[in-house]
Structures are given as C-alpha cells and as structure tokens.
N, C-alpha and C positions, 0 to 999 in steps of 0.2 A: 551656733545656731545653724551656721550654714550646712556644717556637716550632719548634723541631724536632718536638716529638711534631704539633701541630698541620701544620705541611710532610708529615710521612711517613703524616697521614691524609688529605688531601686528595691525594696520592699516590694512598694504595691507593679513595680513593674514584673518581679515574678509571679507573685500571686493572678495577674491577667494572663499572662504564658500560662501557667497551669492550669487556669480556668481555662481557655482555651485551648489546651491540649484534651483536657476532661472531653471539651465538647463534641472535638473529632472524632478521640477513641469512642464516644458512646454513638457517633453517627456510623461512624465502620461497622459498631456492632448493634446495628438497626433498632437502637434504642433511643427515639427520636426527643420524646420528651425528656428525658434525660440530659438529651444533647442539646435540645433548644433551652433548659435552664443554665445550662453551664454557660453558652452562650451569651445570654442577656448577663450574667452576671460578668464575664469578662469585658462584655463594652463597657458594662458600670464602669469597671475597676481601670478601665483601659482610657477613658474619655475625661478624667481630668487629668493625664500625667501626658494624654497626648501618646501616647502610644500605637501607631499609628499602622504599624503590622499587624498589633494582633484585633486591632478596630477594621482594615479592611476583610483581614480573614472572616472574624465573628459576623460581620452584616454579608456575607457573602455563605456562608455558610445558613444562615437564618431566613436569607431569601429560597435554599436551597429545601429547606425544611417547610415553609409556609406554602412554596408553590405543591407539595407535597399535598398539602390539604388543600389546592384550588382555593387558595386567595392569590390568585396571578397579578392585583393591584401592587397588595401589598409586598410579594415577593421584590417588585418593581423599584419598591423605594428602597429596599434594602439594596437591592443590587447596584442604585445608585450610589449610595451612601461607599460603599465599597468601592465602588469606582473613582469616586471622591478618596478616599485614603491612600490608594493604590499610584494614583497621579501624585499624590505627594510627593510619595517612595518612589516615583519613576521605575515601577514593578512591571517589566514589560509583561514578562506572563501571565501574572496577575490578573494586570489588566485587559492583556487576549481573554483570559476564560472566563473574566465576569463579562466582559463583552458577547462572549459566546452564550451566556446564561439570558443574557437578557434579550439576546435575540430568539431563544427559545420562549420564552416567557412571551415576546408580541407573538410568537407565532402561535402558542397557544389560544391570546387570543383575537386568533385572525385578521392581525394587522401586518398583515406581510412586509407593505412598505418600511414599515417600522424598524419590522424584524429583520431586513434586507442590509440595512443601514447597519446593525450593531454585526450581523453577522460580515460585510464589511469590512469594516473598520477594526473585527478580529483578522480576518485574513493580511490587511493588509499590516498588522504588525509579526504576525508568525511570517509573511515574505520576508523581511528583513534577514533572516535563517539564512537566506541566500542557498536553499538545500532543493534543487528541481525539482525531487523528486516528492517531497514534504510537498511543494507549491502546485504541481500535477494534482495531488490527490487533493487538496483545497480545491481547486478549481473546479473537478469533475462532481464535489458535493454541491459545490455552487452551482454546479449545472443540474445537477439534481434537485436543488431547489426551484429552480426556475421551472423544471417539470412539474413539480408538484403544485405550483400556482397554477400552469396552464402556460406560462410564457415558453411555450416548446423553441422557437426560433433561437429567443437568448440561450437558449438550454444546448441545441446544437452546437453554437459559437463557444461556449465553455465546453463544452465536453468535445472538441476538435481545436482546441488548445489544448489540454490535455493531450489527446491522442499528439499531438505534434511533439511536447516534449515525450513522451513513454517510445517516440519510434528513434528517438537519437540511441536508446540503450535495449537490453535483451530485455524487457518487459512485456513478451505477448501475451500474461493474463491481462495486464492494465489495459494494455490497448484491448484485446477481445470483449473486456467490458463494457469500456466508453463507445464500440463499435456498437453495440447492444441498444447502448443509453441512445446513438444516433437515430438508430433503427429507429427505436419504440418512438420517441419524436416525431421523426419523421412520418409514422403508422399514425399519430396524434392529428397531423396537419395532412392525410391525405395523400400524401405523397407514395404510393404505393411499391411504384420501382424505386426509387432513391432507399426506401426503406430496406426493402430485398436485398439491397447491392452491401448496404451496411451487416445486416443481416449475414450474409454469406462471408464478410470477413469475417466478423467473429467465428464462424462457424469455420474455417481455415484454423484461426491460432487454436483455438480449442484441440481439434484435431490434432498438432503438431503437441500440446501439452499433455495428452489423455488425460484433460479432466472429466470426467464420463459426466458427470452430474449437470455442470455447466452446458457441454457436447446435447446433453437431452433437450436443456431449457430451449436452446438456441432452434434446434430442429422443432419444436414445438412454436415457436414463435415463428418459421417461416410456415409451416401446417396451417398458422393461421392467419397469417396472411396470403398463401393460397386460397384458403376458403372466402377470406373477404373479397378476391377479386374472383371467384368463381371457377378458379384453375381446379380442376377436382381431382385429376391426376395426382397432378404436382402435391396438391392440400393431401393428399390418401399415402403418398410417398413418405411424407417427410413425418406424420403423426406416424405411420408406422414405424421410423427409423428410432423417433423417439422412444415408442413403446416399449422395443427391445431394452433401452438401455437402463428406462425408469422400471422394470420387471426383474434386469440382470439385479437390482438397487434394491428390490422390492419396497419399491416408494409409493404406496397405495394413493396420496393424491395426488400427485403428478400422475399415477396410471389414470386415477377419476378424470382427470382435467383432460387425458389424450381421447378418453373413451367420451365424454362429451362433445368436447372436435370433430370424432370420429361420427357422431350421430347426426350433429348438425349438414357434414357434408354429403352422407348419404340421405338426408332430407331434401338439399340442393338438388341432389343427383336426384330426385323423384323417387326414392326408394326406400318408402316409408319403412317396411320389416325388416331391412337390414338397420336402418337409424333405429327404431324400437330396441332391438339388441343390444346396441351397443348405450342406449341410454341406461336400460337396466345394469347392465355393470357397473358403469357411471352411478347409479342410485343406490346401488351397496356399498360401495366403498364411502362415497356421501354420508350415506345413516352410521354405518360404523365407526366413522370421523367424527359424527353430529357437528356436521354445516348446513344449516337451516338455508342460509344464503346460497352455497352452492346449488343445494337440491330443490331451491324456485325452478332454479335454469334449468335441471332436468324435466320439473315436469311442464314447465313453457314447452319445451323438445316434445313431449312424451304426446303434452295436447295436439301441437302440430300436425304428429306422425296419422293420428287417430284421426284427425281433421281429414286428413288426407285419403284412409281409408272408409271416409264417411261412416264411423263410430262414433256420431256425434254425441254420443251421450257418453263416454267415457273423454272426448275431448273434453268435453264442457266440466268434466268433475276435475281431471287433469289442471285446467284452468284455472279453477275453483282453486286448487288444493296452492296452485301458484302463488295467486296474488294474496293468500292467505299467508304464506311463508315470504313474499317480499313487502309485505305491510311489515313482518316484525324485525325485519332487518332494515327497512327505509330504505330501500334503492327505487327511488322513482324514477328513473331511464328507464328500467326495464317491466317496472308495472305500467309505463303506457303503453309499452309494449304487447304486453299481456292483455290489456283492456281490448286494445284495438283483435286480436287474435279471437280473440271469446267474440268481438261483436262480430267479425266473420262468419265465425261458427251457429251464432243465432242466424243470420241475416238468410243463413243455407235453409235452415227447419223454418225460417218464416217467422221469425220471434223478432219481429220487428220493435217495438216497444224497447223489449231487455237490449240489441241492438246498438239503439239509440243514447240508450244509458251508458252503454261501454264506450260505444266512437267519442260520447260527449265528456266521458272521464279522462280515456285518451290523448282528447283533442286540448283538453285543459290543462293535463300536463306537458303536454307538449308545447304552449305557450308559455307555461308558468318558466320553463326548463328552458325554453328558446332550440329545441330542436327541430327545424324545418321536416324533416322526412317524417317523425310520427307526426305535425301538423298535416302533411299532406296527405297520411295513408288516413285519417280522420276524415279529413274532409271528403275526399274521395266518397268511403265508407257512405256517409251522413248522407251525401247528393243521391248515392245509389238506393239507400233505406228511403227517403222521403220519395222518390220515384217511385218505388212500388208500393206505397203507401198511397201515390195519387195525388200529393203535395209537390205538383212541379211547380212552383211559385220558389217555395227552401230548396226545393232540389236543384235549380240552375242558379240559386245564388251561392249555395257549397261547392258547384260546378266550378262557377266562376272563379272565388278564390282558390280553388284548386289547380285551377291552370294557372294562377296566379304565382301562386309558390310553386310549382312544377316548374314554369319560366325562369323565378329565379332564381332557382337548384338547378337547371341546365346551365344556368349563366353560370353561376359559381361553380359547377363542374368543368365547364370550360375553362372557366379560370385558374382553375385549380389545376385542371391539365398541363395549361399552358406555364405556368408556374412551376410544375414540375419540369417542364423540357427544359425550363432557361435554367433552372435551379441546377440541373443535371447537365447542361453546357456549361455554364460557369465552375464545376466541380472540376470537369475533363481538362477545360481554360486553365485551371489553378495548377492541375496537375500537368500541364505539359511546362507552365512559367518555371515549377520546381523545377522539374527536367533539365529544363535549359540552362537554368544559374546551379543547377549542381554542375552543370557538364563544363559550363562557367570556371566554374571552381576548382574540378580538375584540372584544365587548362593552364589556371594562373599555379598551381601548385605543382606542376609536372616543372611548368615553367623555373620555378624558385626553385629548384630541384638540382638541377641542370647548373643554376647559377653558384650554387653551394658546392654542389660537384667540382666547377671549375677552379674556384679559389681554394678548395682545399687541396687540390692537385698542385697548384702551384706554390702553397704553403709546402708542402710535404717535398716540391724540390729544393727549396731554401732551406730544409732541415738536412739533406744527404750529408751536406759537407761537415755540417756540425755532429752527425750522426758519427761519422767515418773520426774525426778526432777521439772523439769521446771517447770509441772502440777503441784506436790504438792507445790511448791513456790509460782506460782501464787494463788491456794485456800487458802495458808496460810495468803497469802497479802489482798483476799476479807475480809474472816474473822474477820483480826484485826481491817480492819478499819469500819466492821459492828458494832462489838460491840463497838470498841470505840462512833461512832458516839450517841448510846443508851445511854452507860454513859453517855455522854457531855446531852443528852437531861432529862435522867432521875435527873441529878443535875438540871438541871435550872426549874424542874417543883418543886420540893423540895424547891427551892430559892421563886420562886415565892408564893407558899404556905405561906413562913415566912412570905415575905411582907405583905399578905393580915393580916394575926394575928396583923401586927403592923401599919395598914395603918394609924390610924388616930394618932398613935403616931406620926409615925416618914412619916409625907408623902410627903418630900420634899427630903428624903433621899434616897424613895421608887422609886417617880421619875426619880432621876438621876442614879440609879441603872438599872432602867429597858431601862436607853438609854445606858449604860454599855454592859446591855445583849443582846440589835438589835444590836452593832456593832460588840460582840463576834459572833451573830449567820451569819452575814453576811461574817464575816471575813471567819469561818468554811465550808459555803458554796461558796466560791471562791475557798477555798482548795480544795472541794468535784468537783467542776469541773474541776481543774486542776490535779487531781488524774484520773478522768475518762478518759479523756481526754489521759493519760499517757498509761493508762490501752489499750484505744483502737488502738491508736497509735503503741505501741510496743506489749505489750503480745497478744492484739487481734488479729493482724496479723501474730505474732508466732504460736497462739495457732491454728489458721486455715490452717498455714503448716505441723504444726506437726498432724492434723487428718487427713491432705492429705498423707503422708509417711504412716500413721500408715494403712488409707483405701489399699496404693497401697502395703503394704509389706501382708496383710490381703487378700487379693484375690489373692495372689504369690501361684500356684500350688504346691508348691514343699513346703510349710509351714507345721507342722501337725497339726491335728486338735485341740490340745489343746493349741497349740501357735497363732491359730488362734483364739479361741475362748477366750483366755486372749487380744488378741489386739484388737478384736472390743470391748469387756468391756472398753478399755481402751478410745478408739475412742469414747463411750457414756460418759465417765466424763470428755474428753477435750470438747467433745462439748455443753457438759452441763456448763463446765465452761465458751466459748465463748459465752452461750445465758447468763451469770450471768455480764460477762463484758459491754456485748451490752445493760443491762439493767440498769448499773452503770452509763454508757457515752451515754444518752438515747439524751440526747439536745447535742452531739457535730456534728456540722453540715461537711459533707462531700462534696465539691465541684468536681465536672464535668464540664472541658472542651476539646474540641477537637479541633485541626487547622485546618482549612483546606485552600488548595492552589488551584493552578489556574487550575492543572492537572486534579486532584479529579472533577473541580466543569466543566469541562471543559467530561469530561468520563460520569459525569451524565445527561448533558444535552443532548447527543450521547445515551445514554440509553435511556431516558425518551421518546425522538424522535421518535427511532426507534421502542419504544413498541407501537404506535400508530397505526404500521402498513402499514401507507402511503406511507413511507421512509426508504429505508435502510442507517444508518447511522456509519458511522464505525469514530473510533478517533484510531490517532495514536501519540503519544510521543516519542521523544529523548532527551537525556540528559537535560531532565529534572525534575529529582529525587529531587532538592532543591527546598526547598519555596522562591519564590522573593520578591522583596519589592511590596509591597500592590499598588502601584500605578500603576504599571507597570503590576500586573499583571488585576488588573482592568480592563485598558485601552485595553489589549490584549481581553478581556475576553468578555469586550461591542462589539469590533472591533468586533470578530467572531460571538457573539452574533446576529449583524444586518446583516454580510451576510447570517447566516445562514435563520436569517427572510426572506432577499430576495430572495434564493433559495426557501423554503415553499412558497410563496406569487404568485410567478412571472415564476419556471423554469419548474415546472410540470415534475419534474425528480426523478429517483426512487430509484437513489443513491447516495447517498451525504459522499464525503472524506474531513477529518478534518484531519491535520496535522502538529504536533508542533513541532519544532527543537531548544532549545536553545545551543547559543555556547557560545563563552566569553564576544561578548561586544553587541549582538543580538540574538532578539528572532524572528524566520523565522516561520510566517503561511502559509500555503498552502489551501484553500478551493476548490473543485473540483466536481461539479456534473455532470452528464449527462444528461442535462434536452434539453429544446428547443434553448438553446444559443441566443443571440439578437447580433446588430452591435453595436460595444462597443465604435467608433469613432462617431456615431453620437450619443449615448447617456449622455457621456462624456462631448456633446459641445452643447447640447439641455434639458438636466434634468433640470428642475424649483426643483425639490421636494428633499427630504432630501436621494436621494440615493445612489450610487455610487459616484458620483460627491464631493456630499458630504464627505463621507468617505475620498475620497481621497485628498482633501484638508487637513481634520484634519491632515492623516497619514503625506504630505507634513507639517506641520505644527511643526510636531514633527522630523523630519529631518529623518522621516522613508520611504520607499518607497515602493509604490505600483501598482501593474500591472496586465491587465485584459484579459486573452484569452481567447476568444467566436465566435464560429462560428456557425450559423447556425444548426439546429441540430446536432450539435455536441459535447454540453456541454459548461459548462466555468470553468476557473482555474482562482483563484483569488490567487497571489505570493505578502505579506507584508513582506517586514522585519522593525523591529520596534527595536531602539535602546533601551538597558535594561535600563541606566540611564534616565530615562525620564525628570525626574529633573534637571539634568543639562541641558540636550538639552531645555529644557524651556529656561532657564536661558541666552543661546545661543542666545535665539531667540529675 
C-alpha cells in the first residue's frame, strides 16, 4: 500500500511539473488564457501533494497574468500566496522577484509606501550577491524611485552612492548617468547651480565616451536650465550645440524639443519673430509625430509671441486651440498656466468679464495643485481687472493676498538660496575631507611599502649563502655525470677495438657481446633522460629563483659596490648553470594549457564587437567567479551568442547590454539593446525562421524561461533564466 500511495504521488507530482511547464510556455507565447488554465490546474494538482515549487511558481505567474487585466487586488494575493511557498523553499530568487512584483503592483496602485517596502526587501536580498556593481545599479533605480514620488533629496543620496561606487572602476557611462539623475533633482528642488555643476559632469564623461546621443540630452538639459535662470547666452549656446548633434541623428523630437527651447528663449529675449520661427518647426515635427501634448506647449509659445506683437486675436485663438489640447491630455500645471496667459490677453482689449473667468480658472488650479507663483500671477491679475472695473473693495483684497504670497515666495526664495550655498559648501567640505584621507592613505601605504621593502632585502641576504651552496652542488652534479658518461663511452670504444682483433675467431661471441652493449647503451640513455629531466624539473627552477633574488638584492640601493659586484658574478654562473641544465634536458617536453570558462569567452566576444566600432557593447558578471559544467555553459553561451546575432542583424542599435547573474540552482541572462524594437506578440505567433520563436522553445525545453520586451523604438530586453543542471532537467523531460 505504501508503495502505491508513494507511485500515485510521484504521478501527480509530474503531472503538476507539466501543468506548469504548459503554463509558461503558453505565457512566452502570449497566449494568456491558455496559460492562466494550465496554471490553476497545476495548483490543483500541486496543493494536496504539497508541492511546493511548482505552487509558488503557479500563483506567481497568475498574479502576473491577472495584473494583466487590472485586477492589482487580486494579482496581490497571488503574489502573496507565492511568497508563502517560496519561504518554504528558502528560494532566495524567487522570493526577490515576487518581492519585486509586488512592489510594482502597490505602485500601480499608488501606494508607494507600500511598494517602497517590498521593493526593499528585494534589494536587500539581491545585496547579498556581494557583486558592487549589481548593488550600484539597485541603488541608482532606487533613487529613481524616490524621483518619481517627488522625494528628490533621498533621490540624491542614493544616486551619490551609486556615483561613489561606479568612480572606484572605469564606469563613466554609470557615473555620467547618475550625474544626470543628480542634476534633474537638484533642477526639482531649485537648486539651480548645484544642478549645472552636476550637469557639466555628465556632459565631461559623455564627451570622453562619444556617445553623441547621450552628449545631445545633456547639452539640452543645461539649454534649459539656462533658460530657467534667464542666462540667454548661455540657454542659446548650449540648445544650439544640441541641435547639431540631434540633426547629425536625425531625431525629429529631440530637434522639436530643442526648437521649442529655442522659442521660448527668444520670447524671454523680447523677440517675439524670431520665437514664432522657431515654434513653427517645433509645430511640424509635433504634428508629424502626433503629440497632442507637446503641441499644447507650442501653441501656449505661439499665443505668447502674438500677445507680444499685440495680434490679439490670433493670441486668443492660439490660446484657445491650447487649452483645448491640454484638456485631452490632463496636464493641469500648464493649463493654469494657459488660463492665466488668455486672461492677460483679454485684460489688453478690455474683455474684462472673459478676463475674470480665466484668472478665476487659473487661480483655482493653482490652489487645487498648491503652486504659489500661478496663485500669485492670479491674484495679481484679478486685483488689476476689478480696478478697472471700479470694484476697489475686491481689487485691494486680491492686492492684499497677493503681497501675501509674493512675501512668501521671497522668503522661500531666500531660503532656497541660502540652501543652496550651504548645500554647495558642504559638497566642497566633503570633497576636500576625501582629499585629505586619500592623501591619508597614500601616506600609510608608501609607508608599508618601505617596510616590505626592508624585510625583503634582509630576507634575500639570508638566502646568498644557501644560494651559493646550492650552485656549487648543482655544478658538482653536471660534472660527475659528464665525465662519468665519457668513461662509459671511452670503455665501450676500447671493447669494440678487441672485438674486431678477434672477429674471425671468436665471432659468435663478438655478436652476442655487441647485443650486450645496445642494451647497456640504451639502458644509460633512459637514465640520461631521466636525470635531465630531474635536473630541470627541480634545480632548473631553483636555479632560475635563485638569479631572480640574487638580480633583486643586486639592484637594492642600499648594497655597496663590491657586494654588488660579487652578486651579479654570481648571477652569471647561476645562469650559466641554467643554460648547462636546459641543455642536459634539451628533449623534455614542457606542456601548456589554459581553461577557459563561459565569463572569459563571454567578455571576449563583448570586446571583439565592440572594436568594430558599429556597436557599443558592454558585458557585465555576477557571481560568477566559478567554472560550470561544460554543458551549461555551452548552451548559455550559443543562447547569447544568437541574440546577440539578432541584435547586429535586425535592431540597428548602438548599444548593446550583456548581463550574467549566476546564483545557486540558475544562471539568469539579460540582453538589452536600444535599437528599433519590433511587436514581439506578433512575431512570437508568425516567425517561420529559426529566430526568437525558436530560441524560446529550446529554452521552454530546458525547463528555463524566457521573456521579450520591445517596444517600438524603444529597444528590447531579452530576461532567460536557464537552470544550471541541464542534465538533469533533460532527464525531466
């Protein structure tokens, strides 16, 4: 009975592997209901045997399918349920990427805190990697999180831990990044020169990498922080330098976005025709794109320009046509800004009424939103319109609060100021303390230096005399067995002499004497190679340490000259002795091999690429310092091998991310370019030819799994993990 019960679980325990394998492959091949029946049916199968892999797979993969369709509740309890199985299994992985799911899923729905926590408590088990460079890049998305709430300050502090480890190695794209990320921060909270200063590093490494693309962003981002401080110069310099490079690209929005820049600062500058100009190219490239959202902003610009040349009636349609076009994208920061702009415009031709309507639109979003300066340029507005309307009763109590929050917007400009100086003295502070404990550190290590120097000099005189022995034992040893080898030869030519005096006597005697003396000479010459042999083995390689000590105590400054000039004597009759052994052991053959693993061959192909020129190609490793078994690392090695073919063939992208993670019972790729992206659901369910589709069968084959994100120009990310026993998963299978 027992072995039956034990048969019909080991039954239903493949049957839930298969079920679950079903439900993968149909999820790689974007066949979701498919993959969410298979699913539910391997929990069945999997939740009375206790099966406990493929229960947290199945509710991890079902949470992945439900969020799918915007049930983020229910996705939630799956991903619990998973995380509950995963803890069983003490499945470190595992349980990082359902952690990581579930921290998407709060953030979906905007529970950050939430999602702060799970995301968390992912990082802090991928630390454990102990891999720097893995733990950098955690950190800087962490700090990109905190951007994206609005927590800019925490945002800094992780992304300048980052930058601290990316500057101990040659990483200037990392660092020019997180220089980037400091920047836009710091542009966040006001900080206007801190931001610049960040700013222009990036724009350094960039430079020294030519990555022109990057090179553009960057110059574009100081253009516009130029413009926000009113540098017009400077703002006119730096969009121009951009322009050339997003033209050399021909990157129509990045030109739209510089050619908007460009309009707004020739607006600042009071020069309304030249800003019209440059919005209209800005407005073509817009329509040709169709960005309903961008092209609000041009024609907020366009109204402006028109305001300016008192064309109030083409202002006011401009206007019009604005806040029509950011109604349907919902940016309400910049339609009170529109509101307020149009109530100007009335306020000129006397349309006091329509006016009143716009400041009060304005003025509302501006409360609703908590931005002080559209509250102020409202109220402002409002006190002016009820004044000439004759209502100075509302007109000095709009007054009023206007000076109100104008006070304190100066204050908090002031503070912001002053914030910045100390913000930017304590940077300078930080950097002279490094200064100091590097210089520190030279110090104590010149020091340590010096003291290693001294004990080995006196080591290496304790070895002369044992050095000097050695030598004459080993010449003593060439010697004897020189001449002995001359005696052994000078007897047997003596021997043979006699023979010939008595050949025809004795020549049967003569015969069997001379097959006497081919076995003697044969015998003597095994000896002779196994002497050599010995010689080079052991004293050859002595004798080549000992004229290495003898060279390094011989060039020791502090030696005098006639202890010098006795050790390199001594160094010409060790080395004289080494060429007398090398020529003893002249036939002992010396074998050469090296290993090499999947890392090495895997870093070369990443080289060879990238010297082409076409491609920049970066490899990255984690714990993966061990050689694996030859099969596995094969199979890993073809796997990257053909995406990276498909990348060069098909993405027409300019930088290509290889990335290895092994952990304990998987080895995790990541490929990543930025090329043209294609739709990866119809390629997936239409490829005849041996490409993705393919792959992704084998990897299903192997009980590994595989996943394609591609969008549109926007690059793809290709995520395997590939179980290390491959042999067994055969076997499985």
């Amino acid at each position: 009975m027992a072995e039956n019960l034990a048969l019909k679980e080991n039954v239903q325990k493949v049957q839930a592997e298969n079920a679950w394998i079903k439900a993968k492959t149909y999820y790689g091949l974007r066949n979701y209901a498919e993959s969410q029946k298979f699913g539910e049916l391997a929990i069945k199968i999997a939740t009375p045997i206790k099966h406990y892999q493929v229960l947290g797979d199945s509710h991890n993969l079902l949470g992945l399918l439900v969020k799918r369709e915007g049930q983020i509740d229910s996705a939630i309890d799956e991903y619990k349920l998973s995380l509950k199985y995963k803890e069983l299994l003490s499945d470190s992985l595992g349980i990082a990427k359902t952690l990581q799911n579930m921290g998407l899923a709060f953030r979906a729905l905007e529970l950050h805190d939430s999602a702060l926590v799970y995301y968390q408590r992912s990082i802090d088990i991928k630390s454990v990697l102990n891999d720097t460079l893995s733990l950098a890049l955690t950190i800087s998305n962490l700090g990109t999180y905190y951007f994206d709430v609005g927590k800019y300050q925490t945002a800094i502090t992780k992304f300048q831990e980052a930058i601290k480890i990316y500057s101990k190695g040659n990483h200037k794209e990392d660092l020019a990044r997180n220089y980037n990320n400091v920047g836009g921060a710091y542009l966040r909270l006001g900080y206007y020169q801190l931001a610049l200063n960040f700013y222009l590093k990036a724009l350094s490494e960039y430079r020294t990498l030519d990555l022109k693309l990057e090179e553009g962003n960057t110059y574009y981002k100081i253009g516009a922080l130029h413009s926000y401080m009113a540098n017009i110069p400077e703002a006119l310099n730096y969009y121009s330098e951009s322009l050339k490079i997003y033209e050399s690209m021909d990157n129509d929005l990045d030109k739209a976005d510089v050619f908007l820049g460009l309009g707004e600062v020739y607006l600042k500058d009071n020069n309304p025709e030249e800003a019209l100009k440059y919005y209209k190219m800005s407005e073509d490239l817009y329509i040709k794109k169709g960005r309903p959202g961008d092209l609000a902003l041009v024609r907020h610009g366009q109204g402006k320009a028109y305001a300016r040349l008192k064309d109030f009636v083409k202002a006011k349609a401009y206007y019009a046509e604005s806040i029509l076009n950011q109604s349907e994208v919902n940016e309400r920061v910049e339609l009170g800004n529109i509101y307020n702009s149009l109530a100007v415009t009335n306020y000129e031709v006397k349309e006091y009424k329509e006016a009143l309507k716009n400041y009060e639109a304005g003025l509302s979003i501006g409360r609703e939103l908590r931005l002080p300066s559209l509250v102020r340029g409202s109220l402002l507005g409002l006190s002016e319109v009820y004044q000439a309307l004759g209502n100075n009763s509302k007109a000095l109590d709009f007054r009023i609060e206007y000076e109100t929050v104008k006070d304190s917007l100066d204050n908090v400009e002031k503070s912001r100021q002053l914030a910045e100086i100390r913000e930017i003295y304590e940077s300078e502070k930080k950097d002279e303390q490094i200064s100091q404990l590097e210089l520190e550190n030279e110090v104590v290590n010149a020091k340590s230096e010096a003291n290693a120097a001294l004990a080995a000099k006196e080591a290496a005189n304790k070895l002369v005399f044992i050095v000097l022995a050695i030598a004459l034992f080993v010449l003593a040893l060439i010697f004897y067995f020189y001449f002995r080898q001359r005696l052994v030869l000078t007897k047997l030519k003596i021997n043979e002499e006699k023979e010939s005096r008595n050949k025809e006597v004795n020549q049967l005697m003569i015969q069997q004497q001379t097959k006497t003396l081919e076995a003697m000479v044969e015998g003597q010459e095994q000896e002779r190679k196994r002497i050599a042999k010995e010689l080079h083995d052991h004293f050859g390689s002595l004798m080549a340490t000992v004229k290495v000590n003898l060279t390094t105590v011989a060039s020791n400054k502090e030696v005098t000259p006639e202890s010098e000039q006795q050790m390199q004597h001594l160094a010409k009759l060790v080395d004289q002795a080494c060429v007398d052994i090398r020529s003893l052991s002249h036939s002992m053959h010396v074998g050469i091999s090296e290993a090499f693993g999947l890392v090495p061959a895997l870093r070369d192909l990443a080289n060879s690429i990238s010297q082409s020129g076409k491609i920049q190609v970066s490899f990255h490793s984690s714990n993966c310092a061990e050689k694996l078994d030859s099969t596995i690392e094969i199979t890993a090695y073809r796997v990257i091998q053909e995406l990276v073919s498909n990348v060069l063939k098909h993405a027409k992208a300019t930088k290509l991310t290889i990335q290895l993670t092994c952990l304990e019972d998987i080895i995790n790729i990541i490929v990543e370019d930025n090329g043209r992206g294609f739709d990866a659901d119809f390629l997936m369910k239409n490829s005849q030819g041996m490409g993705l589709k393919s792959l992704q069968e084998r990897i299903t084959e192997l009980h590994g799994e595989f996943e394609v994100d591609s969008r549109s120009e926007k690059g793809t990310t290709v995520i395997i993990d590939l179980p290390i026993s491959i042999e067994q998963t055969l076997l499985k299978v």
